[in-house]
Each structure stands twice: as structure tokens, then as C-alpha cells.
PDB file with SEQRES, HELIX, SHEET and CRYST1 records, atoms N, CA, C and O in Angstrom:
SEQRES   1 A   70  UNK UNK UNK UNK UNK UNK UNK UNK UNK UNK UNK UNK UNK          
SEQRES   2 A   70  UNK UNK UNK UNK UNK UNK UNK UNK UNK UNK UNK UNK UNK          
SEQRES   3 A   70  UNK UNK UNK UNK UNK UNK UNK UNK UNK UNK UNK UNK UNK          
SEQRES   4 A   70  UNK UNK UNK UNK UNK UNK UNK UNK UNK UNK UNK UNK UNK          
SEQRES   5 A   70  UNK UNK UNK UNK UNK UNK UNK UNK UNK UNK UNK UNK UNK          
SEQRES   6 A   70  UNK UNK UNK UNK UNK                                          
HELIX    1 AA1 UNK A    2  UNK A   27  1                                  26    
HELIX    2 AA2 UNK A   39  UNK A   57  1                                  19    
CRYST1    1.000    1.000    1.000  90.00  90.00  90.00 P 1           1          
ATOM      1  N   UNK A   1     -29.709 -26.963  19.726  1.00  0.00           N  
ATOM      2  CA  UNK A   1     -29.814 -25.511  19.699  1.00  0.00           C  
ATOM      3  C   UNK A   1     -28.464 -24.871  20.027  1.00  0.00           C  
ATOM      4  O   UNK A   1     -28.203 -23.814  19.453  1.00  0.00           O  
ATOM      5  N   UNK A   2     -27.338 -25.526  21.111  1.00  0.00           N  
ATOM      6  CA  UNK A   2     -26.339 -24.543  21.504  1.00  0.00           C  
ATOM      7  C   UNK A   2     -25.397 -24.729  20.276  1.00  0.00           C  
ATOM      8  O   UNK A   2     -24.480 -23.945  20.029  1.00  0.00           O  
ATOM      9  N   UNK A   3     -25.749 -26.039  19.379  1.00  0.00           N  
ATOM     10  CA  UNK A   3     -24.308 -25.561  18.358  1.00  0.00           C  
ATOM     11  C   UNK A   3     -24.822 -25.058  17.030  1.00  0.00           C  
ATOM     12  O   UNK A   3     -24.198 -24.852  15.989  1.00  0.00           O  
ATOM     13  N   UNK A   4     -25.774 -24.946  17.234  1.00  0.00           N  
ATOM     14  CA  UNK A   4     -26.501 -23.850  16.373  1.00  0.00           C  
ATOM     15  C   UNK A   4     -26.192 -22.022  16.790  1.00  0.00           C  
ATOM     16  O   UNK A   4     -25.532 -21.207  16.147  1.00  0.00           O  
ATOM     17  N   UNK A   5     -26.615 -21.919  17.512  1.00  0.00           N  
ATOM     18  CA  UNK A   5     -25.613 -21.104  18.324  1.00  0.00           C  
ATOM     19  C   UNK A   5     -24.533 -20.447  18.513  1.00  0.00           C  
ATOM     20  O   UNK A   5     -24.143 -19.279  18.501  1.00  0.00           O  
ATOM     21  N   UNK A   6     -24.098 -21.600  18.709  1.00  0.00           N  
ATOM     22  CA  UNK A   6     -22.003 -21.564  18.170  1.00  0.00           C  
ATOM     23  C   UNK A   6     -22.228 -21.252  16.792  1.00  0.00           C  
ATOM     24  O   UNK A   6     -22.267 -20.052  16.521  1.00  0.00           O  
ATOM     25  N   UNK A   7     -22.337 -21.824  16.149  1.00  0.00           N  
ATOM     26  CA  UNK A   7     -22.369 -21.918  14.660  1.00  0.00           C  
ATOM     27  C   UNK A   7     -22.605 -19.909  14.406  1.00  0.00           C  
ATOM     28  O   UNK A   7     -21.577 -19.333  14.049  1.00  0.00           O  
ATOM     29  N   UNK A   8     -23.664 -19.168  14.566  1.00  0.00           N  
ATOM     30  CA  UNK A   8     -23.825 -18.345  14.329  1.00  0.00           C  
ATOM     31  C   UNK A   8     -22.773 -17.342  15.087  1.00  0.00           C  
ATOM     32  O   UNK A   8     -22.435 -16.312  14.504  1.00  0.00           O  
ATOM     33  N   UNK A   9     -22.201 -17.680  16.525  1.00  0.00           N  
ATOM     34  CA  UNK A   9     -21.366 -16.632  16.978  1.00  0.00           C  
ATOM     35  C   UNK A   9     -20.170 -16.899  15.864  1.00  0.00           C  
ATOM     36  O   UNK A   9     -19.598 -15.902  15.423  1.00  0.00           O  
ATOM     37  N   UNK A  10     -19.894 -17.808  15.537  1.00  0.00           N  
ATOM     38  CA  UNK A  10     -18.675 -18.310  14.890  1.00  0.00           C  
ATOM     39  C   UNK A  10     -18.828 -17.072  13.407  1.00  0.00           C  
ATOM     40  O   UNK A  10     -18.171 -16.127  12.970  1.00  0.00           O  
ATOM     41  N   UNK A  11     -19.815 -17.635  13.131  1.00  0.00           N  
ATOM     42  CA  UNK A  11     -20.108 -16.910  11.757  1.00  0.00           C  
ATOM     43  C   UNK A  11     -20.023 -15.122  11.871  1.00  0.00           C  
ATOM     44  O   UNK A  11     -19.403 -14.426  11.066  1.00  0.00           O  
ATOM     45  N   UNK A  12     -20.837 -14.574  13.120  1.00  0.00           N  
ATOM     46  CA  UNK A  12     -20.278 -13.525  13.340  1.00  0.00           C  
ATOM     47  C   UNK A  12     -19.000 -13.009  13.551  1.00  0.00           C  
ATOM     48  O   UNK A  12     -18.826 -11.790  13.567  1.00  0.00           O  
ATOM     49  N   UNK A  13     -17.965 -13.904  13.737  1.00  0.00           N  
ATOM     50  CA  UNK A  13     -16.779 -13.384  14.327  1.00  0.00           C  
ATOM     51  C   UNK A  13     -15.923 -13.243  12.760  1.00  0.00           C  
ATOM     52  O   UNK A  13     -15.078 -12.424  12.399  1.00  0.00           O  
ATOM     53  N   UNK A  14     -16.612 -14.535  11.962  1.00  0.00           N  
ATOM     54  CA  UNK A  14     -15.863 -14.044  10.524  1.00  0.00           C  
ATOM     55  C   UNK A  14     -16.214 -12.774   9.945  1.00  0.00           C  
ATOM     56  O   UNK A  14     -15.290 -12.033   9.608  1.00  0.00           O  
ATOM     57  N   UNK A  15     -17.459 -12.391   9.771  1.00  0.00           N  
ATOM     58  CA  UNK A  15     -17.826 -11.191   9.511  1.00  0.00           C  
ATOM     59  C   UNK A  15     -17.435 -10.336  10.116  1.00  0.00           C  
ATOM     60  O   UNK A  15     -17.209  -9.496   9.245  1.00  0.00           O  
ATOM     61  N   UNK A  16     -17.053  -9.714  11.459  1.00  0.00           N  
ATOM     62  CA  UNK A  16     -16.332  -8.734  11.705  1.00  0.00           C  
ATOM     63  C   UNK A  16     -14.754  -8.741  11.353  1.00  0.00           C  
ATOM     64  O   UNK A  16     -14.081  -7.720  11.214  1.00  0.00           O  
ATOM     65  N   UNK A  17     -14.393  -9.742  11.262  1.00  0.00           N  
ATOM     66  CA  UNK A  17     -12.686 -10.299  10.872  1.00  0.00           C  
ATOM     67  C   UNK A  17     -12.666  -9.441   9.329  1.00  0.00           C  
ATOM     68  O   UNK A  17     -11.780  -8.688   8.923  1.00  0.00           O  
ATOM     69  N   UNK A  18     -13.804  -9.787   8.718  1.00  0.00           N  
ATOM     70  CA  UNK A  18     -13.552  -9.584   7.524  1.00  0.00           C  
ATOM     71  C   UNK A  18     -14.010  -7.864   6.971  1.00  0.00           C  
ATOM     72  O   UNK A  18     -13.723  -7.267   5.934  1.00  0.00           O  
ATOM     73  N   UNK A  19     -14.717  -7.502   8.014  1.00  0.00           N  
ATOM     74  CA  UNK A  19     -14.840  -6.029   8.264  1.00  0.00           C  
ATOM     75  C   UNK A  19     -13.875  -5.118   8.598  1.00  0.00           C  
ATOM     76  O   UNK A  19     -13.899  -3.945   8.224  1.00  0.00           O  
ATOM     77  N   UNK A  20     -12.835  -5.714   9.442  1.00  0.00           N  
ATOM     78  CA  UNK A  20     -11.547  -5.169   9.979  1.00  0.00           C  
ATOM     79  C   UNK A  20     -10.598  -5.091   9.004  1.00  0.00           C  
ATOM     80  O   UNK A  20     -10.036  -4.027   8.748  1.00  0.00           O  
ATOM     81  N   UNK A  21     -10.295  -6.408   8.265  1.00  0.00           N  
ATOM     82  CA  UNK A  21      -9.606  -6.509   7.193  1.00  0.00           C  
ATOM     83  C   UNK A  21     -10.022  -5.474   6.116  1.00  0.00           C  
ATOM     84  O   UNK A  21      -9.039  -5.059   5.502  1.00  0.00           O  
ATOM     85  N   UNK A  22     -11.236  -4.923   5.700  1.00  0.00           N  
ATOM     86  CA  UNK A  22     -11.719  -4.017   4.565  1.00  0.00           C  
ATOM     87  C   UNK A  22     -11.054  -2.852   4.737  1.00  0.00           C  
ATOM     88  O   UNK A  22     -10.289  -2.275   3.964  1.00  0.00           O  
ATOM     89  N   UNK A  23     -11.582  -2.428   6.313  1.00  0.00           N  
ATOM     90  CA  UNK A  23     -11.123  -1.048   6.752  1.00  0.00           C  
ATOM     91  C   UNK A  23      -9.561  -0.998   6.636  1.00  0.00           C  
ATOM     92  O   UNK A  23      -9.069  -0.160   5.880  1.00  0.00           O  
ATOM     93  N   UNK A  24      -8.667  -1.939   7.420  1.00  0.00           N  
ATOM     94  CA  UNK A  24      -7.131  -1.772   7.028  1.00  0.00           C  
ATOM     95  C   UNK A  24      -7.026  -1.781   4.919  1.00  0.00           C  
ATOM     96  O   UNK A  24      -6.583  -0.834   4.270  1.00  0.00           O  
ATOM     97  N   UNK A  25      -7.505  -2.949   4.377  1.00  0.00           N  
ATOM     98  CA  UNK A  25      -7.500  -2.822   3.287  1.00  0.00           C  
ATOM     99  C   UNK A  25      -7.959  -1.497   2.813  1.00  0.00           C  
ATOM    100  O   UNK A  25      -7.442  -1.385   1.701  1.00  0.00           O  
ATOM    101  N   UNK A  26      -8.572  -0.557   3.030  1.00  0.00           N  
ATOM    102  CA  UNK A  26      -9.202   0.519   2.384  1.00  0.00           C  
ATOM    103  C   UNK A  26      -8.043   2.063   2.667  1.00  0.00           C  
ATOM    104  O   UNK A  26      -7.806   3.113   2.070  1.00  0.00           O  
ATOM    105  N   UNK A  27      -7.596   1.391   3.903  1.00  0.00           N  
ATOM    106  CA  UNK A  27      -6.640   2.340   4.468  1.00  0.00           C  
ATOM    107  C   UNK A  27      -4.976   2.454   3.287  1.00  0.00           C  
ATOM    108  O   UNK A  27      -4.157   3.194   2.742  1.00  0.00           O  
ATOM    109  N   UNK A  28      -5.343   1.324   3.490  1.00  0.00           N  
ATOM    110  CA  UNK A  28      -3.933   0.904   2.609  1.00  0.00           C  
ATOM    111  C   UNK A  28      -3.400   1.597   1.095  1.00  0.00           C  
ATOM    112  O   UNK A  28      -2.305   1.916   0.631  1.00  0.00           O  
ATOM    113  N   UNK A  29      -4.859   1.633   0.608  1.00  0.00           N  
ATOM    114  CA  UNK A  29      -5.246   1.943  -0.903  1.00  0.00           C  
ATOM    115  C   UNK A  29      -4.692   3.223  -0.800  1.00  0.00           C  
ATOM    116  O   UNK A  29      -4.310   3.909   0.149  1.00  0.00           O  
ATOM    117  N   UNK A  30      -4.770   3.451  -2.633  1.00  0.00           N  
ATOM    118  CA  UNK A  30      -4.048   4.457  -3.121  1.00  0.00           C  
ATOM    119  C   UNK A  30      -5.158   6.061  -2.744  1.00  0.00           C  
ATOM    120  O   UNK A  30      -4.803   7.234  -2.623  1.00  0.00           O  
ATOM    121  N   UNK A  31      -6.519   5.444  -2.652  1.00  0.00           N  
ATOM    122  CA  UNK A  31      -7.562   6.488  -2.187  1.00  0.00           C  
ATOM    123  C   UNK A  31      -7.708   6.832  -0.898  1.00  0.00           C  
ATOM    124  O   UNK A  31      -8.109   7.919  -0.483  1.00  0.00           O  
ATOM    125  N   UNK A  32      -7.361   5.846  -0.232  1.00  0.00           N  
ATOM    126  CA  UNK A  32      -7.683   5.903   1.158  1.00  0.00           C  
ATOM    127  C   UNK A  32      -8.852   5.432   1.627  1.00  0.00           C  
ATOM    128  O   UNK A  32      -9.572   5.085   0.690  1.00  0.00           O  
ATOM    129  N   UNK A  33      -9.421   5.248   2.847  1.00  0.00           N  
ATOM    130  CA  UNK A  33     -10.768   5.066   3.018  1.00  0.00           C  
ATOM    131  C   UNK A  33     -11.562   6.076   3.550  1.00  0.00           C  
ATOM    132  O   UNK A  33     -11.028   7.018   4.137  1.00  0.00           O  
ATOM    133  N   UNK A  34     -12.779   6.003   3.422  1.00  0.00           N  
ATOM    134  CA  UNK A  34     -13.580   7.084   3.619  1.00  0.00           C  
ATOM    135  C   UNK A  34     -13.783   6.647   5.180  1.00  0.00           C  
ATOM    136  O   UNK A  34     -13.737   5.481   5.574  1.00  0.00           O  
ATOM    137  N   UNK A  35     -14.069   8.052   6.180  1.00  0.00           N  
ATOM    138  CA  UNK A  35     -13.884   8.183   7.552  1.00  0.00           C  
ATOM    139  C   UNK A  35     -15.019   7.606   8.155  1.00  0.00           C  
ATOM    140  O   UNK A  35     -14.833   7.072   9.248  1.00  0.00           O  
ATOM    141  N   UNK A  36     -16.126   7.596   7.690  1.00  0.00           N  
ATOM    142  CA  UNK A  36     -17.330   7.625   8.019  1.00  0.00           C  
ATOM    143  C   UNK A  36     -17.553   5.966   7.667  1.00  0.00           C  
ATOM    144  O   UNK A  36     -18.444   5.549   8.408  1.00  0.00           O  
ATOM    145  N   UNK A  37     -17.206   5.249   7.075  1.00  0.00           N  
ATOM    146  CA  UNK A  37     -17.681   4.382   6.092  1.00  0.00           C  
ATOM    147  C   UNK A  37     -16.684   3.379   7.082  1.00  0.00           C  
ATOM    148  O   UNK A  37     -17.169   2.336   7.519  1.00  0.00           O  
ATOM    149  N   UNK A  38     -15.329   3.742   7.392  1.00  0.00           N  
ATOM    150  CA  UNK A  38     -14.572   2.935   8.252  1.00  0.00           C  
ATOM    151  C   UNK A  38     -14.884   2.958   9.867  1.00  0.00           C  
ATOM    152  O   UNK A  38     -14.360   2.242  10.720  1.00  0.00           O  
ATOM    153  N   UNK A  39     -15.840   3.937  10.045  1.00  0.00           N  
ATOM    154  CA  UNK A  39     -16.078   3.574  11.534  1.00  0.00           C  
ATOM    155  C   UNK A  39     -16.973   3.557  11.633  1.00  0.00           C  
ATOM    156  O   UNK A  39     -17.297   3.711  12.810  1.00  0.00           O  
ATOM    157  N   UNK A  40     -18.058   3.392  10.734  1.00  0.00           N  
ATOM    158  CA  UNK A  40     -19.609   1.893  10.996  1.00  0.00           C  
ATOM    159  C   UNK A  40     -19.050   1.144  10.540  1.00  0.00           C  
ATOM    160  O   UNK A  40     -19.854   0.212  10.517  1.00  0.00           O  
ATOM    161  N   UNK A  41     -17.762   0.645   9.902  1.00  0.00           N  
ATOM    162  CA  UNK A  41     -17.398  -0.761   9.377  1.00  0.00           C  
ATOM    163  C   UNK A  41     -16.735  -1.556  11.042  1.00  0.00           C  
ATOM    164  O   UNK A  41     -16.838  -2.750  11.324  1.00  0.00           O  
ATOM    165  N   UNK A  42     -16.038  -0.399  11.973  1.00  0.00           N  
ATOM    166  CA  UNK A  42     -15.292  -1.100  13.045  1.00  0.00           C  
ATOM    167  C   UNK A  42     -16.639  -1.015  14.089  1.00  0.00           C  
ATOM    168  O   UNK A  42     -16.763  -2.143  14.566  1.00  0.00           O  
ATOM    169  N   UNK A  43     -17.636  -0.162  14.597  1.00  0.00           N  
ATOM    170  CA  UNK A  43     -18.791  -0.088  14.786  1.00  0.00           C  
ATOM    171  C   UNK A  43     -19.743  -1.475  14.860  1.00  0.00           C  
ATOM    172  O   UNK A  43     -20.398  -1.939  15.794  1.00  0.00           O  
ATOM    173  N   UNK A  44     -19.573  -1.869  13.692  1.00  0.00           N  
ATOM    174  CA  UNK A  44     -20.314  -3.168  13.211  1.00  0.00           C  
ATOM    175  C   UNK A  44     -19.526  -4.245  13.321  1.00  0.00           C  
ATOM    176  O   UNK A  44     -19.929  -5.386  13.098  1.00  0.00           O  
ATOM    177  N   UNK A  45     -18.354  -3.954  13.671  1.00  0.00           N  
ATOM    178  CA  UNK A  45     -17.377  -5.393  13.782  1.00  0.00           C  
ATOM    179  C   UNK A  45     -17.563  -5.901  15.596  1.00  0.00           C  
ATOM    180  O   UNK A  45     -17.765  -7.007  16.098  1.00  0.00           O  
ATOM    181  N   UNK A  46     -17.368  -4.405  16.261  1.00  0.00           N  
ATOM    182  CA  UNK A  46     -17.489  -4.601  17.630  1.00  0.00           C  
ATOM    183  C   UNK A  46     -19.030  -5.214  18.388  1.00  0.00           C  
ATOM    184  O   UNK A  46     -19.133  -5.918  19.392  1.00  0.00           O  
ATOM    185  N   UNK A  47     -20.017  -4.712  17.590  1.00  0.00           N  
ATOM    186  CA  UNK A  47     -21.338  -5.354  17.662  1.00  0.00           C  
ATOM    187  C   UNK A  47     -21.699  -6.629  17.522  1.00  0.00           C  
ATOM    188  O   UNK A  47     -22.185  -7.513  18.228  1.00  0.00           O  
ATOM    189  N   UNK A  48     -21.329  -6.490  16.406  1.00  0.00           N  
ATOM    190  CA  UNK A  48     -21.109  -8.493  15.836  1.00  0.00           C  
ATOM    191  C   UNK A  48     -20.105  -9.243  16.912  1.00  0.00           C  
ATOM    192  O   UNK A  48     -20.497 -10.197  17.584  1.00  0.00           O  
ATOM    193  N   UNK A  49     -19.170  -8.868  16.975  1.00  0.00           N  
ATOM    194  CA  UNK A  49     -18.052  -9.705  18.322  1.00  0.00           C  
ATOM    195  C   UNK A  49     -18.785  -9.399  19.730  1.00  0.00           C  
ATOM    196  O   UNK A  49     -18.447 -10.163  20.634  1.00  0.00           O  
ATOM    197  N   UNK A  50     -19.435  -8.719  19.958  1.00  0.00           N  
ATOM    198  CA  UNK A  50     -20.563  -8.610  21.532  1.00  0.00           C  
ATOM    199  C   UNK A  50     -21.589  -9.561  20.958  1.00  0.00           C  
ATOM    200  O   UNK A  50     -21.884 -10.493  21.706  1.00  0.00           O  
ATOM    201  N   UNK A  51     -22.128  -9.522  19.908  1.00  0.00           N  
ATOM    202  CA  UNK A  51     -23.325 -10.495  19.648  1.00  0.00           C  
ATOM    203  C   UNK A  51     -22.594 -11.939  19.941  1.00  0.00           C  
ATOM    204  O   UNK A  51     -23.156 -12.554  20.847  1.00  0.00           O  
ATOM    205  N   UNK A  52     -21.714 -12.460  19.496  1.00  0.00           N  
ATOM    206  CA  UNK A  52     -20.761 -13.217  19.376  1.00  0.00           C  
ATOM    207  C   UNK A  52     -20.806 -14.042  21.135  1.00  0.00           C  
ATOM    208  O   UNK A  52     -21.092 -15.154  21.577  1.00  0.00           O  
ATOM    209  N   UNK A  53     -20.507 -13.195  21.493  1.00  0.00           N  
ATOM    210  CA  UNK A  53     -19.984 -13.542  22.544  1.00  0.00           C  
ATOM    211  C   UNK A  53     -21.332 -13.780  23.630  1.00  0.00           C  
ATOM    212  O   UNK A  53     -21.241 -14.520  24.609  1.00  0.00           O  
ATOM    213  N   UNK A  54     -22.110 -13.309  23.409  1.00  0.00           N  
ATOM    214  CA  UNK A  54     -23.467 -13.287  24.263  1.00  0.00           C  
ATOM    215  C   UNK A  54     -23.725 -14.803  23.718  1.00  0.00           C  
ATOM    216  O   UNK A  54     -23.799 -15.800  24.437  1.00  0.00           O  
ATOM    217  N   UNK A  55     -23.860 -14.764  22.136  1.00  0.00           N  
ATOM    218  CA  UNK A  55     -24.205 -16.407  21.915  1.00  0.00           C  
ATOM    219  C   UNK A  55     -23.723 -17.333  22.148  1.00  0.00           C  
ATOM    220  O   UNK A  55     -24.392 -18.355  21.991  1.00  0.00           O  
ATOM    221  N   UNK A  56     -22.602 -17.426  22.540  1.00  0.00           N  
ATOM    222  CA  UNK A  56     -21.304 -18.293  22.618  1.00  0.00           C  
ATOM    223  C   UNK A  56     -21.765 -18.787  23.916  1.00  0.00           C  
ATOM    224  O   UNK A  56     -22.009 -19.980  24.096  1.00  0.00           O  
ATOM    225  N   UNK A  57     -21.928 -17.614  25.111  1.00  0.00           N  
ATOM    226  CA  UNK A  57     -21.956 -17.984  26.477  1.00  0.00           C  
ATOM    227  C   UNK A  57     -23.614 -18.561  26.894  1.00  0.00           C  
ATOM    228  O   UNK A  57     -23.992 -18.947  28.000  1.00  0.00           O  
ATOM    229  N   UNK A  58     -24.272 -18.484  25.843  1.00  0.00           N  
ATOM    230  CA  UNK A  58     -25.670 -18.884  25.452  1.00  0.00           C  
ATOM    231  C   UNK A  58     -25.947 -20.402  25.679  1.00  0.00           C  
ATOM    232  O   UNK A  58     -26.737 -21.108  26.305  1.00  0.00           O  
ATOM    233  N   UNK A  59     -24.988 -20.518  24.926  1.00  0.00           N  
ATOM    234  CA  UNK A  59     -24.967 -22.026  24.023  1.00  0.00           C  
ATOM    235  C   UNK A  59     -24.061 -22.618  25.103  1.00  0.00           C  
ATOM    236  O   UNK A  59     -23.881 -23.819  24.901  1.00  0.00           O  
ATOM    237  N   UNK A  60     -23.550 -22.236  25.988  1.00  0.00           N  
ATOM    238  CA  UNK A  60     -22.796 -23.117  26.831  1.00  0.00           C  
ATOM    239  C   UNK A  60     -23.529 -23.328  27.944  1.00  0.00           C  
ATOM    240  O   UNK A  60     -24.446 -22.569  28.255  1.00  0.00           O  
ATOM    241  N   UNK A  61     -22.995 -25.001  29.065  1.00  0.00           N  
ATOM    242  CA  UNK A  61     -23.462 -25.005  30.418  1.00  0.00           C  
ATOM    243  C   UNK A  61     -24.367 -24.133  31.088  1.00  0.00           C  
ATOM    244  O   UNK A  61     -24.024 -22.973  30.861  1.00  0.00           O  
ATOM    245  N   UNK A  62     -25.318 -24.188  31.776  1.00  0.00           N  
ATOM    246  CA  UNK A  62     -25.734 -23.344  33.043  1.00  0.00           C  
ATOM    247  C   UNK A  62     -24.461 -23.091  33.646  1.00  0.00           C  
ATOM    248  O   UNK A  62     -23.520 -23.884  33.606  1.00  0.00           O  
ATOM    249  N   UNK A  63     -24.447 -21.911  34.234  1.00  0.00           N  
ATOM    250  CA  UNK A  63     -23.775 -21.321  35.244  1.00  0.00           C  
ATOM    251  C   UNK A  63     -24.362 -21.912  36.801  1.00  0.00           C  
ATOM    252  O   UNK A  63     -25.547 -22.051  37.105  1.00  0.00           O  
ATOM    253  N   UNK A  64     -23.002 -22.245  37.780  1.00  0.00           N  
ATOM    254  CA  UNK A  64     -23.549 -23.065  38.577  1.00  0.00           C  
ATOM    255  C   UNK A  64     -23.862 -22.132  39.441  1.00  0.00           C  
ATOM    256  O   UNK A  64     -23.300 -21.101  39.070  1.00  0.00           O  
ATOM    257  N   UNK A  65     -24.659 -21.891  40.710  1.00  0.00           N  
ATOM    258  CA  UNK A  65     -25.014 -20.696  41.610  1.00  0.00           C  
ATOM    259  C   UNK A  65     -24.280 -21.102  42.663  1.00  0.00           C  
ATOM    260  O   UNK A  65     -24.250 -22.301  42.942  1.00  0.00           O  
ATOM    261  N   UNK A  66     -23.480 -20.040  43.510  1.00  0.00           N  
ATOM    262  CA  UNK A  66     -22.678 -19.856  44.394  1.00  0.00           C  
ATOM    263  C   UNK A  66     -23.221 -20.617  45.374  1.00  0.00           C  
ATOM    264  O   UNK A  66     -24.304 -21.193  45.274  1.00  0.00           O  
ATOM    265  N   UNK A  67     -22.424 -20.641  46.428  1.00  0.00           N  
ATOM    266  CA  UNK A  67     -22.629 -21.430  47.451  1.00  0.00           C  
ATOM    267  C   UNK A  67     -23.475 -20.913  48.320  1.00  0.00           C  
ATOM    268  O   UNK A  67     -22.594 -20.058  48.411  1.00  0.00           O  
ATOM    269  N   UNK A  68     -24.594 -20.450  49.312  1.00  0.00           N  
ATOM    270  CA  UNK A  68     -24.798 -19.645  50.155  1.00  0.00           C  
ATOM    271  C   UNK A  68     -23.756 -19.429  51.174  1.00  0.00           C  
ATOM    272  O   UNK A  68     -22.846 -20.191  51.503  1.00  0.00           O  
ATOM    273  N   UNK A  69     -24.105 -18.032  51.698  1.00  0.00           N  
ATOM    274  CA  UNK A  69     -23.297 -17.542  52.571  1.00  0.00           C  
ATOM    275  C   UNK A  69     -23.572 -18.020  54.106  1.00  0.00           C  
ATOM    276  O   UNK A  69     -24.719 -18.196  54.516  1.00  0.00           O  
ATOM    277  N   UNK A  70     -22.555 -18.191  54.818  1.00  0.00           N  
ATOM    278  CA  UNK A  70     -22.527 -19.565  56.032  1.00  0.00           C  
ATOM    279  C   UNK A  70     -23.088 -17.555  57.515  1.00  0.00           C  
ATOM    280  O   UNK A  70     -23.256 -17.708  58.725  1.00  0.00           O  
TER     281      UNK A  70                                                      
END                                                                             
């Protein structure tokens, strides 16, 4: 299950990579990009990289619990 897991944060992180890249690409163009359209594109990149990262830390070790206090 955890590199299943991985597997999907991984996959999310390309999809926002490649969301970021559109928006600079769109910027770039001779039209420009539309305002609205580029910030649910960075919107959805930052979501996907929080999803990302929740799964990532998912799929890893238990966290060990502190020591009690003396």
C-alpha cells in the first residue's frame, strides 16, 4: 500500500509541474494567458503538491512518540 501511495504522490507532483509549466507557457504566448484560467491552474497545482505531500508522509514509517516527560 505505501508505494502505491508514493506512486500516486509522485504522479501528483507531475501534474502540478506540468500545470505550472502551462501557466508560464500561456504567459509566454503571443495571447497571453487568461487570468482566471491561470490561477485555478496554480490553485490546482498547490492542492495536488499538499495532496502530495500528505501521501508521501502516509506511506512512510510510524512516527515514533516522544519520550514522556521526567
Amino acid at each position: 500500500m505505501k508505494v502505491l501511495l508514493r506512486a500516486v504522490a509522485v504522479l501528483f507532483v507531475a501534474i502540478g509541474a506540468f500545470l505550472i509549466y502551462a501557466v508560464i507557457h500561456a504567459a509566454a504566448s503571443d495571447g497571453g494567458a487568461k487570468a482566471g484560467v491561470a490561477i485555478g491552474y496554480i490553485v490546482a497545482a498547490a492542492l495536488l503538491t499538499w495532496a502530495a505531500v500528505a501521501l508521501w508522509r502516509r506511506g512512510g514509517p510510524a512516527a515514533s512518540a516522544p519520550p514522556p516527560a521526567v
